[in-house]
N, C-alpha and C positions, 0 to 999 in steps of 0.2 A: 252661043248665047252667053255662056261666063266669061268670053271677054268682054262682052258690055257692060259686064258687071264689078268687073277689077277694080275701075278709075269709082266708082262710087264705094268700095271700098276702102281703100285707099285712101278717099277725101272724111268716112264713118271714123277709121281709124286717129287722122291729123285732131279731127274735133275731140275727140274720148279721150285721148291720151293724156294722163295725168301730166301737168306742167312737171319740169323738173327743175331742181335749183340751180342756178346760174352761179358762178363763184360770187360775181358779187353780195349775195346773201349770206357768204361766210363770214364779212365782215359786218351784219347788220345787229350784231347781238345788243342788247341794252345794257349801259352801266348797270351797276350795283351800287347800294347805296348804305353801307356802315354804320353804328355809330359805335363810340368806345372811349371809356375813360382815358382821360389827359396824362394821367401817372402811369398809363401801361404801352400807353403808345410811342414805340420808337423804331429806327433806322437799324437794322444789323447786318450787312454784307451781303447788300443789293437786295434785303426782305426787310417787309414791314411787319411787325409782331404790335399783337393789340388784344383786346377784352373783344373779339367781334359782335355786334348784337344788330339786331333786326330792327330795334328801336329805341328810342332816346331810353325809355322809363326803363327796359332790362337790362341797357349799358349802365343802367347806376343800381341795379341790382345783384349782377356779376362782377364779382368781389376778386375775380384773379384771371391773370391775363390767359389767352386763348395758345395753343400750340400749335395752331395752324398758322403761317405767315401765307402773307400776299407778294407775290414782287414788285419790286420798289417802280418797275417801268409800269407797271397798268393801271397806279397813281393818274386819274384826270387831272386831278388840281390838286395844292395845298391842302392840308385836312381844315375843316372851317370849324371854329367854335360856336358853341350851338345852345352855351348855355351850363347849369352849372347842377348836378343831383343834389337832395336833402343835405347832405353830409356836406357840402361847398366843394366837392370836386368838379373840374369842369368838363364837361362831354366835346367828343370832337363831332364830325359829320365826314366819313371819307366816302368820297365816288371813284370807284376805281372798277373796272375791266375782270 
């Protein structure tokens, strides 16, 4: 009688079983998306160094640059101007990895 029962086992188990990630999902993660003062933002030996901030209005509220850098390769694009804080500094917008 429980070999009748194996293959419907077997078929309980294929359905239940939690999906697993496939490599491809390692690569599906979503940019990040920056902003930070134009006078802090520069290039230093393959790192970007910036005022990091979450959004335009804190990047003109954080008054000194960040000591965490990014590397210069998970750069998407150019950093984009985005406009300019109270004070006429201008904010970048960087999408990077």
């Amino acid at each position: 009688m429980l070999y009748r029962l194996a293959p419907l086992s077997f078929v309980f188990l294929l359905l239940f079983l939690p999906d697993q990630p496939s490599a491809d999902h390692v690569y599906d993660q979503s940019p990040y998306v920056h902003f930070c003062r134009a006078e802090y933002f520069k290039y230093d030996e393959g790192q970007v160094k910036c005022n990091w901030a979450g959004s335009f209005d804190f990047a003109c509220e954080i008054k000194r640059p960040n000591r965490i850098p990014i590397e210069e390769g998970s750069l998407l694009r150019e950093p984009e101007d985005v406009g300019e804080c109270s004070d006429g500094e201008r904010v970048l917008k960087i999408v990077h990895y």
